[in-house]
N, C-alpha and C positions, 0 to 999 in steps of 0.2 A: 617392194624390195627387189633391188636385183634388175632392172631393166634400163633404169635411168644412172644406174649403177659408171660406168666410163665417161658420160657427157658430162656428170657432176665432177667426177673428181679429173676429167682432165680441166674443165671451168675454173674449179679452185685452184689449178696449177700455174694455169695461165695467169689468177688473177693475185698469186704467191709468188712470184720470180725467184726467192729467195730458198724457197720448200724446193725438195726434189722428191719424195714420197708425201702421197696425200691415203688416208686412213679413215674409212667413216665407222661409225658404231655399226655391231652384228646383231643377228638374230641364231640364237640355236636352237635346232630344227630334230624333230625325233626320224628314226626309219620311213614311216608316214606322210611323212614334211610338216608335220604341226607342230607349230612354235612352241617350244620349253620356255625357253625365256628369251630376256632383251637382254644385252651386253651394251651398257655404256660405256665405251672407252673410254679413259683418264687423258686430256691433254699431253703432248709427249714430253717428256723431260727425258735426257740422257741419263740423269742418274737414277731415275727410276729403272731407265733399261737394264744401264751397266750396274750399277752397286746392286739393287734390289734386285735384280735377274726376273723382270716383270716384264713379258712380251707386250709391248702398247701396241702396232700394227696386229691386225691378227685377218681374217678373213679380209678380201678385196683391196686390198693396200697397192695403191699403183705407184709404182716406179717411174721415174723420167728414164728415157732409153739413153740419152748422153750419161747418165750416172754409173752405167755400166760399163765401168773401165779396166774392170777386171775378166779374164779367160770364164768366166762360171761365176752364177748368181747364185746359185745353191751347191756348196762344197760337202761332195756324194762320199768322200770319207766320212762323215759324220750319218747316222743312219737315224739315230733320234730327235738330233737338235740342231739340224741343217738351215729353218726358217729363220732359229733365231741366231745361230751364228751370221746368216747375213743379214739380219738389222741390227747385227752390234756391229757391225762391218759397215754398216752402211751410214750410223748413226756416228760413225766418227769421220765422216766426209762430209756429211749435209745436212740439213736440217726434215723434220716429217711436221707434217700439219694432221690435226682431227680436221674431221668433218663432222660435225655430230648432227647425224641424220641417219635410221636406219637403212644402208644402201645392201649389206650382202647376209648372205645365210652358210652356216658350217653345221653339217650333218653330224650327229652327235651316234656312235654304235660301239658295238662292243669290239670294233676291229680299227679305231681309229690308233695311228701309231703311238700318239701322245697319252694315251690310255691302257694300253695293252704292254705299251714297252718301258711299266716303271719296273728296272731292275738293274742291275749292278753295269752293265753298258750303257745305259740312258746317265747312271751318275757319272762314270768315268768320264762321257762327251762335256757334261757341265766343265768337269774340272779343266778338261783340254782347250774346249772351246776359250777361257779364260787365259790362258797360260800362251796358248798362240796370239791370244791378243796383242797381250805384252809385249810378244815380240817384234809386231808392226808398231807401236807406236811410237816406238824410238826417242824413248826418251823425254814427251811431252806429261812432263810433272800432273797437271792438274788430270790431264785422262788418267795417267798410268794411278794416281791416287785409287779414280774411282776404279779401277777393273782393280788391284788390288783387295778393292773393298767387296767386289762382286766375285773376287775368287775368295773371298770369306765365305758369301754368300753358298757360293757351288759348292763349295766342302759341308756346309750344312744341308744343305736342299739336299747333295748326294747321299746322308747320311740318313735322311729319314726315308728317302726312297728306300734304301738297302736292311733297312730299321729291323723287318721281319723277316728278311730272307738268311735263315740260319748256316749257309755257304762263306756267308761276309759278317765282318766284326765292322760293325756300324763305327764303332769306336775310334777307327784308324782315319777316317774322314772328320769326327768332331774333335780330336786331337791337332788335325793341322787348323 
């Protein structure tokens, strides 16, 4: 894992003309570096991304450098959900391919942000991240459907993160 990790997935790029993100399956890994378990990626689909709010790219996801045609790959207003606001950014320009081959590893601790920061800012990003979508896609029926559907999704997801935190009425999230 992890060394033949760039050869493979620029291979696969070269041999996808069509792909601009390639993604293989992970491995996660304890403090130690001893494998917890194997993450098979699900092939990607858009609407798993956008409706279901399901991060498919997840560790060693390579980018084509032409695909970056925007000031910033990772938008540093968002503090919790920055990775995946750019592959819902990213998945409404290009296509991503699996690799299904274990190539990378994601350290699993008690300081990872995705872990430590479920609380009432990590929901509010779901909900924003959605909501600025909207606004880039200008009118394209069948995406705007799906974020629509995936800003259903955020107002649930946000809801159960906030679920126990007696500060927020979970309620005001399952209501929209």
């Amino acid at each position: 894992v992890g060394e033949n990790i760039f050869r493979r997935l620029i291979q696969v790029l070269e041999d996808n003309p069509e792909a601009s993100v390639a993604y293989p399956d992970w491995e996660m890994i304890n403090d130690q570096g001893d494998v917890i378990s194997q993450v098979k990626t699900p092939d990607f689909s858009i609407h798993t991304l956008i409706e279901k709010m399901i991060c498919l790219p997840g560790p060693g996801a390579l980018i084509r450098r032409s695909l970056l045609d925007r000031e910033y790959l990772r938008n540093d207003s968002y503090i919790y959900v920055g990775d995946f606001e750019c592959w819902l950014y990213l998945a409404t320009h290009t296509n991503f391919i699996r690799v299904p081959e274990y190539l990378a590893r994601w350290r699993l601790h008690g300081t990872n942000m995705s872990i430590k920061g479920r609380n009432v800012i990590m929901a509010e990003e779901r909900i924003r991240v959605y909501k600025e979508l909207l606004t880039l896609t200008y009118g394209r029926k069948p995406l705007n459907t799906l974020v629509k559907k995936g800003l259903g999704t955020a107002y649930y997801s946000s809801a159960k993160l906030v679920y126990f935190d007696p500060n927020v009425s979970a309620k005001k999230y399952l209501i929209k």
